[in-house]
N, C-alpha and C positions, 0 to 999 in steps of 0.2 A: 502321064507326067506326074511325077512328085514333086512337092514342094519339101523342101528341107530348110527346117531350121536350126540353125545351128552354128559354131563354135570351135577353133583348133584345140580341143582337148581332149582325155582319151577317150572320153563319152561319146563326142563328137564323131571322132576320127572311126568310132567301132562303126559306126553306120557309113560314113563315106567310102570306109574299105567294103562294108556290103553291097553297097548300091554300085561298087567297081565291078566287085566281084560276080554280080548274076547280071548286069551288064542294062541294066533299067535307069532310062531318063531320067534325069532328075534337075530342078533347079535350086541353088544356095542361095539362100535368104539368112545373110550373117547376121548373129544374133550375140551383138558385143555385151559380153555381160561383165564387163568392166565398167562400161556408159550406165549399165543397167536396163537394158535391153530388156530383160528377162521377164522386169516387171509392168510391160505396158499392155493394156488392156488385149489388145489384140492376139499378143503370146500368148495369155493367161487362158483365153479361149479354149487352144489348142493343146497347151500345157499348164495344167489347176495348181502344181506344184513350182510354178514357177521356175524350170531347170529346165534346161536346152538337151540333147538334143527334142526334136519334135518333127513331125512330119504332114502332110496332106496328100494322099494317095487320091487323085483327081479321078483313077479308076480302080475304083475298092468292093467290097461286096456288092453284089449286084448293080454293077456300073457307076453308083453313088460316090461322091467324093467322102471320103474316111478318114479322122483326123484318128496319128498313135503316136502318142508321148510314153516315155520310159525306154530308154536305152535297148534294154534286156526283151521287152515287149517288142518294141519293132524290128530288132531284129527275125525275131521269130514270125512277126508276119513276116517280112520279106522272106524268109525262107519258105513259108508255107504257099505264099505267093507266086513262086517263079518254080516251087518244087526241088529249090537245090539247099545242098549244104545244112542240112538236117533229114536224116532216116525217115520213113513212113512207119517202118515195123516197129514198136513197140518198147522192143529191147535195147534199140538203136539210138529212138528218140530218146527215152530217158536218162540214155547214157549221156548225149548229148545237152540235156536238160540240166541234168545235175552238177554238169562241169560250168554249164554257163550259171546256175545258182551261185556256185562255187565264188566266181567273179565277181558276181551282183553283192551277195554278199558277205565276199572278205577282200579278195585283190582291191575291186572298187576304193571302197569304203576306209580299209586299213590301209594302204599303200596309200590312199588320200589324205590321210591324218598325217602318215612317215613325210609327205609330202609338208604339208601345213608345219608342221612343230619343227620339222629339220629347216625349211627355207623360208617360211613367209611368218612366223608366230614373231612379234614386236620385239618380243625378249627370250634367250633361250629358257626355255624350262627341263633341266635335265630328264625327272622323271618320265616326262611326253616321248620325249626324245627317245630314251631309252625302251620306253614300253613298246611304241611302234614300232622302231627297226628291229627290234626282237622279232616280233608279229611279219613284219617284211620278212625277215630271214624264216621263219617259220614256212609262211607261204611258198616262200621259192622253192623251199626245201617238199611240202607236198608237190609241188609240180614237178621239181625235177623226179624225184620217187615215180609218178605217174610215166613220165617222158623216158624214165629206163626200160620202161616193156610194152613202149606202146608209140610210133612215129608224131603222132599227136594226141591231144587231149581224151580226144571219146573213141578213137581208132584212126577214120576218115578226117582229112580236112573241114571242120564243121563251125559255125558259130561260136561254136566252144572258145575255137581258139581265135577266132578273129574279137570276140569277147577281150580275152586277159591280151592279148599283144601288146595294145594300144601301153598301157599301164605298164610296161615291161621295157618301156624304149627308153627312160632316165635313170636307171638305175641308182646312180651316183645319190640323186634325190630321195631315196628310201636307205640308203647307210650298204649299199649289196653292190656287187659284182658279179654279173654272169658268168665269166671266168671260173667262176666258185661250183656252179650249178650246172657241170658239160650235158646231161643231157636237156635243159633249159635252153643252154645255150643254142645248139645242135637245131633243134624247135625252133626258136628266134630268130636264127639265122635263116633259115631255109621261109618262114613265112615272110620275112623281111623283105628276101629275092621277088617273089611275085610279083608281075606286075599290075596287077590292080591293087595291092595294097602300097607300092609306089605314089600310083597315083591317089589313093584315097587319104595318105597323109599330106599329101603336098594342097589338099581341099584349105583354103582360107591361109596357108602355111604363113603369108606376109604379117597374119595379125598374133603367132604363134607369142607367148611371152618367155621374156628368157628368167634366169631365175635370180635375176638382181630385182630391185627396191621395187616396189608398186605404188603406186598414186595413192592417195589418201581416198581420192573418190573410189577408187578401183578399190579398196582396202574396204572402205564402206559396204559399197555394195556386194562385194564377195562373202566378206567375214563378218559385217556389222549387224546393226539395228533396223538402215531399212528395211532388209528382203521383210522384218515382220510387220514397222509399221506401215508400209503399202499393202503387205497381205490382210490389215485387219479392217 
């Protein structure tokens, strides 16, 4: 049994589509980081970084319960755990490796910004604005390049792509249309259909936010000054 912690977002949703997909127990332990969930002692335990998702694998190395915080991390144990959706050979994994860096860090992280300064920043700021959805369109545009000579990411259906998916389902939020990007699209469409990634987004789906106003509290804690003064 897993314990998961965690949150409808696309951090989130990349491991609830994994734990679909290799077909491993799991239980959801919602981690509202609007409330501020993120920062109570117990989370912090298991994730030092204070950011969801997070997990407790109750049967981990050597039968020991194993806690793995970092998105990008646990997937990869779960892949090396259950022996799927990541190569053993060498050449395979790192192909694999490098598409999920890829994610970690630029989809992630830039497409999160495109996010922040297009929908949720107090007041527009052109520049932000502008700088990112270039950056999104950049992105898309390496993936789709990749997706013209190859059905997915690293070759094989692999973490790779359950990786960047998540982050690729609002487009409208990062200034892009898949429309734009056919073999993107093509990609998106077809991991879409799966049915464990079905179900891996529909995990928590009732507390999903839409992209109107935020609470002030939820504004706090997301974007403010807590997360540092409870980290200090």
């Amino acid at each position: 049994m897993i314990d998961l912690y965690t949150w409808p977002t696309p951090n989130g949703h990349k491991v609830h589509i994994m734990l679909e997909e290799v077909g491993l127990e799991y239980r959801v332990i919602p981690i509202d980081i609007n409330r501020g969930d993120q920062f109570k002692p117990d989370f912090l335990a298991i994730s030092p970084n204070n950011k969801m998702p997070a997990m407790i694998d109750h049967d981990g190395p050597g039968g020991q319960s194993y806690s793995v915080f970092e998105s990008g991390a646990m997937l990869m144990y779960l892949a090396e755990k259950t022996g799927q959706l990541m190569p053993t050979d060498m050449a395979g994994r790192y192909r694999v490796i490098q598409w999920l860096m890829f994610q970690m860090g630029g989809i992630g992280p830039l497409l999160g910004q495109a996010h922040h300064f297009r929908v949720y920043a107090p007041e527009p700021i052109p520049y932000a604005v502008e700088r990112y959805t270039n950056e999104a369109t950049r992105l898309y545009s390496v993936m789709d390049r990749r997706l013209a000579e190859s059905e997915y990411l690293a070759d094989d259906y692999s973490i790779a792509d359950i990786a960047c998916f998540p982050w690729l389902r609002r487009p409208e939020r990062q200034g892009q249309r898949h429309e734009d990007f056919p073999n993107l699209k093509r990609w998106f469409d077809a991991i879409a259909a799966r049915p464990a990634v079905q179900r891996g987004v529909e995990v928590l789906a009732e507390h999903q936010r839409s992209s109107g106003p935020i609470s002030a509290e939820a504004r706090e804690n997301l974007f403010g000054s807590a997360q540092y003064k409870r980290g200090s």
